[in-house]
N, C-alpha and C positions, 0 to 999 in steps of 0.2 A: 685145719680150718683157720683162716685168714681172722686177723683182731677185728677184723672188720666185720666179718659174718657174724663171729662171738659176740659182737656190742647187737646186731640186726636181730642176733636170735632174743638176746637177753631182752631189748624193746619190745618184741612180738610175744614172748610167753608171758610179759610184765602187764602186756596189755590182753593176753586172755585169761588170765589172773583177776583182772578186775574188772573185767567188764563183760568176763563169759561169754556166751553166748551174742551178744550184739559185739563183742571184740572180736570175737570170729567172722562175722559178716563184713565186718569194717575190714580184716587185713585182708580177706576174700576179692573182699572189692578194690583196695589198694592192690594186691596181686595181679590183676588183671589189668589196670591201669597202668600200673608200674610195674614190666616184668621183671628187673630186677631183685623184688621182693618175693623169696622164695616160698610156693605154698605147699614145698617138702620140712620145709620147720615147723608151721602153721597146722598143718593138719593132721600129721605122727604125735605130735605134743597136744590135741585134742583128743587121739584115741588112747594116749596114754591117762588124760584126764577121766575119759567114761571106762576104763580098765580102773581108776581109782576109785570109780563112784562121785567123782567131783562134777560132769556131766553127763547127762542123759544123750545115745546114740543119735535117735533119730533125731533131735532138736539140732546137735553139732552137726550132721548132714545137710538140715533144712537150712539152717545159716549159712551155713558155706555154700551150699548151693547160690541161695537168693543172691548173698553178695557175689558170688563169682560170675552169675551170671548178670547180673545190674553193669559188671567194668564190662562184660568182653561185648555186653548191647554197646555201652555208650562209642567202643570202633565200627560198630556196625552203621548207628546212626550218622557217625562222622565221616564213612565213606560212601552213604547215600549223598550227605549233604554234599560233598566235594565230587560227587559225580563221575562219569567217563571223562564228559571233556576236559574238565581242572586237570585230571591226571595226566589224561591224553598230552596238554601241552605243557605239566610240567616235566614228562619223556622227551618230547620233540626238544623242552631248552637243554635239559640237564642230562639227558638218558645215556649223550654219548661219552658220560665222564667214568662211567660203571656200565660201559658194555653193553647197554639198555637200546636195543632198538623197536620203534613203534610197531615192526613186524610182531617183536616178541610179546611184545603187550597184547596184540589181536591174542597169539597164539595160547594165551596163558587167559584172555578172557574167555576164549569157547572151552578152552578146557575146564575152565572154573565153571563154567554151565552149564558142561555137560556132566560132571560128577562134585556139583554144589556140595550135595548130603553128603558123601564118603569125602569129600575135602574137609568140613566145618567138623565132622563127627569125631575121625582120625589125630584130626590139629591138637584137640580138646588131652590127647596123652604125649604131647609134644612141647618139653619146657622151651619157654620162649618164643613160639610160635601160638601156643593157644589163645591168645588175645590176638595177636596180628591178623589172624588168619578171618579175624570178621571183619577188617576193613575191607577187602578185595569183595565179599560178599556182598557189602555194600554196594560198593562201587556195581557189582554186579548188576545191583537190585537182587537178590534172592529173595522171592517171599518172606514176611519177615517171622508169618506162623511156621513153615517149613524152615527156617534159621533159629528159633525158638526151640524147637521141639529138639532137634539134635543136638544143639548146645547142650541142652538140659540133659539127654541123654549120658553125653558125653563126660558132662561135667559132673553127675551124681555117680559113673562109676569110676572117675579119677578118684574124685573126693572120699567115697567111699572105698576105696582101697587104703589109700593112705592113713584115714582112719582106719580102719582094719588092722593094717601095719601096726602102726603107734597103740594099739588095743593089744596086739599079740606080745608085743615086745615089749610092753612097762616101760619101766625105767631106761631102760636101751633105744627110748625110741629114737635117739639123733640117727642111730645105724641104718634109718630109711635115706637120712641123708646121700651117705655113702654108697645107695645102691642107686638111687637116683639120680647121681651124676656121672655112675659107668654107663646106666642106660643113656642116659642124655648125650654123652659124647656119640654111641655107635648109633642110638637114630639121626645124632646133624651131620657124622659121615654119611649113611647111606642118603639122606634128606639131598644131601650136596650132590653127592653120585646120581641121584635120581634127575636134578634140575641139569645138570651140566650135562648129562646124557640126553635128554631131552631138548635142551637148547639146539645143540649138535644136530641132531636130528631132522628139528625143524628146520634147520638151517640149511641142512643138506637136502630137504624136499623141497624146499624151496628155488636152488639152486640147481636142482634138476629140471622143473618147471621152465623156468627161467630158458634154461640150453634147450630144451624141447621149444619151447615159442619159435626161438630166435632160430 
């Protein structure tokens, strides 16, 4: 573990240390804001607290919930506000720098709307993606009661494993760490194999269309 994570983790147990319960909502919702900020420290190190009797389960759920879901609304609202078209023509300036074509954006919105819920629901056990993944919702429009509900879904049996975890383990809870970043690497491989196989795809159906016209 990098000096860097040891000072992030030391800040984050310092501040649910003293502020308990609303320090859990506050880095919940910094977590989601900032995905950088990891809530495999945050939340193994609250189940270790209610294994001590220093917090009560359900409150450290209810907090981490609220705040977790307060960050990954406010990508939600920022990708209503910024719309199809904003996006739309920030693809057509910029898309062809990152291999981004306006075709692939159609393709990646009807997909996004035809499996909104399994997209928003799934995200929610995907570090780094779980807040991202409400912008494009937005952008979508997704209902925002059906964007709501899954989230929360989502988000109370992330949260509530983790907690779990750090409850079973005591003292050992850093070890959620370390299982959380082997899982994290094999779901952004397949994550990646899924999109690039997918791109491909579209590309290639596309380009049969295309010879069938002409």
């Amino acid at each position: 573990m990098t000096a860097l994570l040891d000072g992030l983790k030391n800040v984050m147990v310092s501040v649910v240390e003293t502020l308990g319960y609303a320090g859990l909502a506050l880095l919940s919702l910094l977590e989601n804001l900032v995905p950088p900020i990891p809530s495999e420290f945050v939340l193994p190190f609250a189940g270790f607290l209610v294994a001590d009797g220093r917090l009560n389960g359900a409150v450290a759920l209810l907090a981490t919930t609220v705040g977790g879901f307060a960050g990954t609304t406010a990508f939600y609202w920022l990708g209503k506000s910024l719309g199809d078209e904003r996006v739309r023509a920030f693809i057509k300036r910029f898309g062809r720098y990152v291999l981004l074509q306006e075709a692939d954006y159609d393709d990646a919105l009807r997909f996004f709307q035809a499996h909104d819920v399994k997209v928003v629901f799934w995200a929610r056990f995907v570090p780094g993606v779980r807040s991202l993944i409400s912008l494009p919702a937005g952008v979508a429009r997704m209902p925002f009661g059906r964007f709501a509900l899954y989230t929360l879904l989502g988000t109370v049996l992330w949260n509530g494993a983790l907690l779990l975890a750090g409850w079973l383990l005591g003292e050992r809870w850093e070890l959620v760490l370390d299982v959380v970043d082997r899982l994290e690497g094999v779901l952004w491989v397949l994550l990646g194999l899924v999109v690039v196989g997918w791109i491909v795809w579209r590309r290639w159906v596309r380009a049969q269309r295309q010879r069938e016209q002409a």
